[in-house]
C-alpha positions in Angstrom: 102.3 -31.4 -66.9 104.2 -32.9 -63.8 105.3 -29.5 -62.8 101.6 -27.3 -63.2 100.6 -30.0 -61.4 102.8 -30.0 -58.3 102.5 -26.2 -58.5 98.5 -26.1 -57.8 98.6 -29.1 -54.4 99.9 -26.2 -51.9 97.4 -23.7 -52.5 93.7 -26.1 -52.8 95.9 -27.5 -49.3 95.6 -24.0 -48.1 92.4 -23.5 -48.8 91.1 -26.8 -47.1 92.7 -25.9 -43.9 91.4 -22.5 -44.1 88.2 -24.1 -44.2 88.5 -26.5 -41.4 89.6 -23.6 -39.1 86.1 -21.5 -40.0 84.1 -24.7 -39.4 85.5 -24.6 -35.7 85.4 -21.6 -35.1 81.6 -21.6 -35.7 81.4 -24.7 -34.0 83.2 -22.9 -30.7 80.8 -20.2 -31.3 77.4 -22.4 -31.2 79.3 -23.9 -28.4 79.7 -20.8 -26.5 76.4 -19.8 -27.3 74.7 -23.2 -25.6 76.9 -22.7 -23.0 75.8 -19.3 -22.1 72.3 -19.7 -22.7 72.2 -22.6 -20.0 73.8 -20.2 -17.6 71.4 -17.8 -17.9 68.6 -20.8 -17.3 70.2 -21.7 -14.0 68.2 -20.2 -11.2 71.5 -19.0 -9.4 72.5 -17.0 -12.3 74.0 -13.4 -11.8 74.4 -11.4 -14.5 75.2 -7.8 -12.8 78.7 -8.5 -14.1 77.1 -8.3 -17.7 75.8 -4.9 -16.6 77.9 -2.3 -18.4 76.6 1.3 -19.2 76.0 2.2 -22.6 77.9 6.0 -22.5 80.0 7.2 -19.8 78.1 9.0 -17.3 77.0 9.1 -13.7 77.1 5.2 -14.2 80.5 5.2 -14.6 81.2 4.3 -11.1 77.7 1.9 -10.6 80.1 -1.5 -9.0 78.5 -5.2 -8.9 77.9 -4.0 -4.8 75.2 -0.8 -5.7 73.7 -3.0 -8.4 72.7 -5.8 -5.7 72.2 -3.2 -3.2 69.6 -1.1 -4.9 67.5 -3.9 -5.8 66.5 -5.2 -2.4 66.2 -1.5 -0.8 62.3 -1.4 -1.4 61.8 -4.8 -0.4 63.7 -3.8 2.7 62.1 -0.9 3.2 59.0 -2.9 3.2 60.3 -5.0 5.7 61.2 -2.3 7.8 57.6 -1.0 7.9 56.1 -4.0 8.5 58.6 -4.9 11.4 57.2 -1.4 13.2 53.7 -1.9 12.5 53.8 -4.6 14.5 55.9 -3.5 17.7 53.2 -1.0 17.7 50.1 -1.0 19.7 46.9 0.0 17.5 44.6 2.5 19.3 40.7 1.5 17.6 39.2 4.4 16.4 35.0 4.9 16.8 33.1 4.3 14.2 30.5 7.1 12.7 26.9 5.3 12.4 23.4 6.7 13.5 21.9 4.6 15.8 18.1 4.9 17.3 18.6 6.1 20.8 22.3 6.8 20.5 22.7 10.9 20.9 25.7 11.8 19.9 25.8 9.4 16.4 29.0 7.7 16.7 29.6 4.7 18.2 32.7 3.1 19.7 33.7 -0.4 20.2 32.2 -0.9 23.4 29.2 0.5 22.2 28.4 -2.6 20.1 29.6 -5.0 22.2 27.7 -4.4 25.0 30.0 -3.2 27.6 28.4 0.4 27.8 24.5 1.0 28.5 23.1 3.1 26.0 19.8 4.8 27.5 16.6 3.7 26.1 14.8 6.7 23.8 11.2 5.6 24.5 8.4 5.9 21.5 5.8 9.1 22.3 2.6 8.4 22.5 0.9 8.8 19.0 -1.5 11.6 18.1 -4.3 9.0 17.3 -6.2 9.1 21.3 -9.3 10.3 19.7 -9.5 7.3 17.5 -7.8 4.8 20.7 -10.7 6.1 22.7 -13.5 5.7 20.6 -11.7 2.0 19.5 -11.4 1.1 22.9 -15.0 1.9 24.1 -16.5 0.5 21.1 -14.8 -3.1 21.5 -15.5 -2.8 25.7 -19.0 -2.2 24.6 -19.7 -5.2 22.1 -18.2 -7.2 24.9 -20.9 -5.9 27.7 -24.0 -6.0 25.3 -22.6 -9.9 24.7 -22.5 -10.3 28.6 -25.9 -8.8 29.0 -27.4 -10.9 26.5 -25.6 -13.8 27.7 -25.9 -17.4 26.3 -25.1 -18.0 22.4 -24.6 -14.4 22.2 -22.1 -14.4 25.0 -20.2 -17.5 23.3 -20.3 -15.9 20.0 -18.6 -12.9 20.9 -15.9 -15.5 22.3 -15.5 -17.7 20.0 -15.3 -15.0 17.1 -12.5 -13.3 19.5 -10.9 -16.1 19.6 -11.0 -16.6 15.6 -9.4 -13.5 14.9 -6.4 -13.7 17.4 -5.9 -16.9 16.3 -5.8 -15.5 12.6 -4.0 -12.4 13.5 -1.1 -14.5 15.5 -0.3 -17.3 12.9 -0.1 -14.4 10.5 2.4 -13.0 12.5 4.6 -15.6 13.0 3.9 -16.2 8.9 5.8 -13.0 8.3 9.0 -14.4 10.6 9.1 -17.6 8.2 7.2 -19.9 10.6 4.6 -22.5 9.0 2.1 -22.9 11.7 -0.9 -25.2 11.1 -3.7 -22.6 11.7 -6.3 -24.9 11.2 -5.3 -26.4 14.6 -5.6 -23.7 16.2 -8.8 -22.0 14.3 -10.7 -25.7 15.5 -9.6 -25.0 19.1 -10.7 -21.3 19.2 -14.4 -22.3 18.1 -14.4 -25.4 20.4 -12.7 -24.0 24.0 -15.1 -21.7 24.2 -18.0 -23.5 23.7 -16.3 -26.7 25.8 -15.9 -24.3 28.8 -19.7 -22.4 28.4 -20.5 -26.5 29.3 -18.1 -27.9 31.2 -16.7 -25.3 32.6 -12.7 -25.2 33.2 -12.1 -28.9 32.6 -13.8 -28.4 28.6 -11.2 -26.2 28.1 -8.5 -28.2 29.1 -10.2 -31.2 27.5 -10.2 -29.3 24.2 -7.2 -27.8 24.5 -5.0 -31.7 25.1 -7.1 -33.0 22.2 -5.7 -29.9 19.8 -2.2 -30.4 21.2 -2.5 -34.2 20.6 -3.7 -33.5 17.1 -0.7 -31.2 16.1 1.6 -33.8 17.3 -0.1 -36.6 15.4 -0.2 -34.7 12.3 3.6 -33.6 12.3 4.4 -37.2 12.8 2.4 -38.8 10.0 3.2 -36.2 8.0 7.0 -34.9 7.0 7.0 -31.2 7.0 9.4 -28.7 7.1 10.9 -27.7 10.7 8.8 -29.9 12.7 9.6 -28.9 16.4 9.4 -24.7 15.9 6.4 -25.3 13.6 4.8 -27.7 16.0 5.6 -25.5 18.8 4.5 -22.3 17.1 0.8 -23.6 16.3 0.6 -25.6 19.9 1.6 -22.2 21.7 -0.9 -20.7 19.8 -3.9 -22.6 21.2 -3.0 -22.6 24.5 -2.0 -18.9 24.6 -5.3 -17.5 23.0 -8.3 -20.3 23.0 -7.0 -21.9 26.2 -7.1 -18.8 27.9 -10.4 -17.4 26.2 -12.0 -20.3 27.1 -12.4 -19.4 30.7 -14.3 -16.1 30.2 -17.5 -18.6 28.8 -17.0 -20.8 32.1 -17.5 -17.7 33.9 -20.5 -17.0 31.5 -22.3 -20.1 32.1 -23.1 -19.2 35.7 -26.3 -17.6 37.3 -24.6 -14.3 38.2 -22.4 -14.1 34.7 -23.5 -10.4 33.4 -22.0 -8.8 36.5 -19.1 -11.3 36.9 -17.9 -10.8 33.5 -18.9 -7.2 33.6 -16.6 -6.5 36.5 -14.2 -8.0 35.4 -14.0 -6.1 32.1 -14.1 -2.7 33.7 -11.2 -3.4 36.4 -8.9 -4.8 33.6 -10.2 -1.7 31.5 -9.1 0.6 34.3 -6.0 -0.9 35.0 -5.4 -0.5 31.0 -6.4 3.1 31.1 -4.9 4.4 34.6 -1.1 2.8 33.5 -2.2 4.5 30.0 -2.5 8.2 31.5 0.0 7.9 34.5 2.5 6.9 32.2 1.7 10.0 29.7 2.0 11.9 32.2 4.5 11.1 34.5 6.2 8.2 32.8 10.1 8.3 33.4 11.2 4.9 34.7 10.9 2.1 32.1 9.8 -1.1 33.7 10.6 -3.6 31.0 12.4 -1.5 29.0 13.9 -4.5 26.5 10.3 -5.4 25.5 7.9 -2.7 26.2 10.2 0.7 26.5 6.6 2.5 27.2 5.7 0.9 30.1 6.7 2.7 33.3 6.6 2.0 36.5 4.5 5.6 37.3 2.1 4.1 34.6 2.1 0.8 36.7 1.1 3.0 39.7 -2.0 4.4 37.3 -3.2 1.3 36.6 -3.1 0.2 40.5 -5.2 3.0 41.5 -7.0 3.0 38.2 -8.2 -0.8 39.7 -8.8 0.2 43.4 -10.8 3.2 42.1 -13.5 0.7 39.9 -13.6 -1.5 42.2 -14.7 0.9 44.6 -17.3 2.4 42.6 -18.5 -1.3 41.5 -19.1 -1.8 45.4 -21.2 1.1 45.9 -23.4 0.6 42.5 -26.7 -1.6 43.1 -26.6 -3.2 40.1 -22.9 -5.3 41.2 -24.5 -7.2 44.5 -21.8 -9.7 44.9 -18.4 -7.3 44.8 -18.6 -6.3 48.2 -15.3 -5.0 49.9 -12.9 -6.2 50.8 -13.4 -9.2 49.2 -13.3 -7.5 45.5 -10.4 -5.9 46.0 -8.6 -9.5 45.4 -10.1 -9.7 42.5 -8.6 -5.9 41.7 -5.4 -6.8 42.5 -4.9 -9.9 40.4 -5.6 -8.4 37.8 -3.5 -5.4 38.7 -1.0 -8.1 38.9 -1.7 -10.4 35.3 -2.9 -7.3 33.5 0.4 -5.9 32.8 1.9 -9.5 32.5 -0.2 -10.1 29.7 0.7 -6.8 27.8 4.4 -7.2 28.6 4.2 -11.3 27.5 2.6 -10.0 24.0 5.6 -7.4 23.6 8.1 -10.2 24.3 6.2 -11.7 21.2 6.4 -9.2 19.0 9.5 -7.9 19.6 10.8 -11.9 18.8 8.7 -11.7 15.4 10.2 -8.0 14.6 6.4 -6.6 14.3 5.0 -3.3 15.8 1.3 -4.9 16.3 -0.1 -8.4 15.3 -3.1 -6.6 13.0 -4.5 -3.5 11.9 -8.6 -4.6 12.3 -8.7 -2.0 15.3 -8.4 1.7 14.3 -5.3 3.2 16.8 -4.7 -0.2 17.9 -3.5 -2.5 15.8 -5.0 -5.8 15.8 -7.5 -7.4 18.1 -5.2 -9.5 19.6 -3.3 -6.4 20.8 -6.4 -5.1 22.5 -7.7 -8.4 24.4 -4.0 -9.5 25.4 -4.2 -8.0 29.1 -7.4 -10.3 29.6 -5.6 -13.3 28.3 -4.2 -13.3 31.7 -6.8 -11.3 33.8 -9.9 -13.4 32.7 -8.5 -17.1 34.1 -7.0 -16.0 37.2 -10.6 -13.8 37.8 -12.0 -17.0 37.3 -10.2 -18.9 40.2 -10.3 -15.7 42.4 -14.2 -15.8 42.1 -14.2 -19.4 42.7 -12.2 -18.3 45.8 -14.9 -15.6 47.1 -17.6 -18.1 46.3 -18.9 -15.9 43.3 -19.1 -19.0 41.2 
């Protein structure tokens, strides 16, 4: 028993170490695996000495150098581009767009900021001068059968004038996202009128400080929405149209008013239609050519001899005792002068709001705001120039 005994110890000692050494051997190998795996993790790892081709080949010769080389060549390249893109200087190329006025269709840098004048294609006349005519005399008509008739009839006219270019402008300026208070302004086109046919110029002023005054008292007890443009919008309103109006009843109220108001009419009328035909005509020079690109200083010529012409023919006709030369040909050329001003003031409106006309109640043109807006200007400066002659 001793000896089977002693016999079997080397060989289960064996087999014990034999285990020991495959338990570190696996240890090494989890070792070496941990330690490789946090190598890799280490942002300053390389592994192109890992890189080894699979078959012989073209590869054969690929070193650690052409591995590091070839993967920064596009990002160099890149660099390299970007380096001469910006030692070079960049020529701006036009750009292709259609514009109104602009001939040749393309457009270069200058041309949009400002530095080049680009010539003004005016609008032609439009085909409706039948229908302007007949407009024109119509509306020159109801306002001498008014004259003639005089009194309430005469104010009426006015004050319903006024109404609709009240209407028409605070529309306007609706469309351009203003908020005017028309009622304002509706209160002071019925009572100027009727203020000056009594008081003459001072009841138009009078009227006219009490409308402003309520505007202002009503934005400040009242919050509304963009106060000051509002407030100014409605305020320029009533002075523009019923503070102007108003003068044409205090000329209305005197003995002599049929003729007065008469003349008047027809010299502005002529002035209107002499710039009208001159500038058809013969119009080449613009004279305002940002606001009105149709009026032209040839027109402007009409319209002066358009005025000395109807005056001159008023003077000679029985019925107009009082426009003797040369006193009335002041009164031709101020409104020569304010006739065009007025025109050219309404433009500057218009073109502000983006519209073409204020209306559409007159046939061929537009609204009546757009027809009376010459003798917005003519009919208070003929007031003080007859006040000057003694006329008054």
């Amino acid at each position: 028993m001793a000896d089977e005994s002693d016999g079997d110890l080397p060989w289960i000692a064996g087999d014990i170490a034999d285990e020991e050494k495959t338990d570190q051997l696996a240890l090494d190998e989890i070792a070496e695996a941990a330690e490789a795996q946090a190598v890799k993790t280490d942002p300053t790892y390389d592994d192109s000495d890992e890189f080894v081709p699979e078959a012989p080949g073209e590869l054969d010769e690929f070193s650690r150098d052409d591995y590091l080389s070839t993967t920064t060549t596009e990002y160099q390249d890149l660099a390299e581009e970007i380096r001469k893109m910006e030692s070079e200087t960049v020529q701006m190329q036009a750009v292709a767009a259609p514009l109104h006025g602009v001939d040749s269709g393309v457009v270069g840098f200058e041309d949009v900021t400002g530095t080049v004048e680009v010539p003004i294609e005016r609008t032609k006349p439009s085909g409706d001068l039948p229908v302007r005519i007949v407009s024109g005399l119509t509306l020159v008509g109801l306002l001498i059968g008014s004259a003639i008739l005089g009194g309430g009839w005469f104010v009426g006219f006015i004050v319903l004038a006024a109404i609709i270019s009240v209407g028409e402008f605070y529309s306007a300026t609706r469309t351009a996202g203003y908020k005017p208070i028309a009622l304002f302004g509706l209160l002071a086109a019925i009572g100027a009128p009727i203020a000056g046919y009594r008081a003459g110029p001072g009841g138009v002023a009078g009227t006219v400080i009490l409308s402003i005054v309520a505007v202002l008292v009503f934005y400040t007890m009242l919050i509304r929405r963009d106060p000051l443009d509002n407030a100014s919008v409605t305020i320029f309103g009533i002075v523009w149209i019923p503070g102007m109006l108003g003068f044409a009843t205090a000329i209305g109220a005197t003995a002599e008013a049929a003729q007065l108001i008469i003349g008047l009419v027809l010299i502005s009328a002529a002035v209107d239609t002499g710039s009208f035909f001159a500038g058809r005509a013969f119009g080449k020079t613009p004279m305002a050519p940002v606001l009105s690109p149709n009026k032209t200083w040839e027109g402007l010529a009409g319209g002066a001899a358009g005025a000395a012409a109807m005056t001159m023919v008023i003077s000679l006709l029985e019925y107009f005792s009082l426009f003797v030369l040369p006193g009335s040909l002041w009164l031709a050329l101020a409104i020569f002068i304010t006739s065009p001003l007025g025109d050219i003031a309404e433009s500057m409106i218009k073109r502000s709001l983006g519209i073409k006309d204020m209306g559409s109640i007159i046939p061929g043109h537009g609204g009546l705001l757009d027809r009376v807006d010459a003798l917005l200007f003519a009919v208070p400066i003929g007031y003080f120039v007859y006040q000057t002659l003694g006329y008054l």
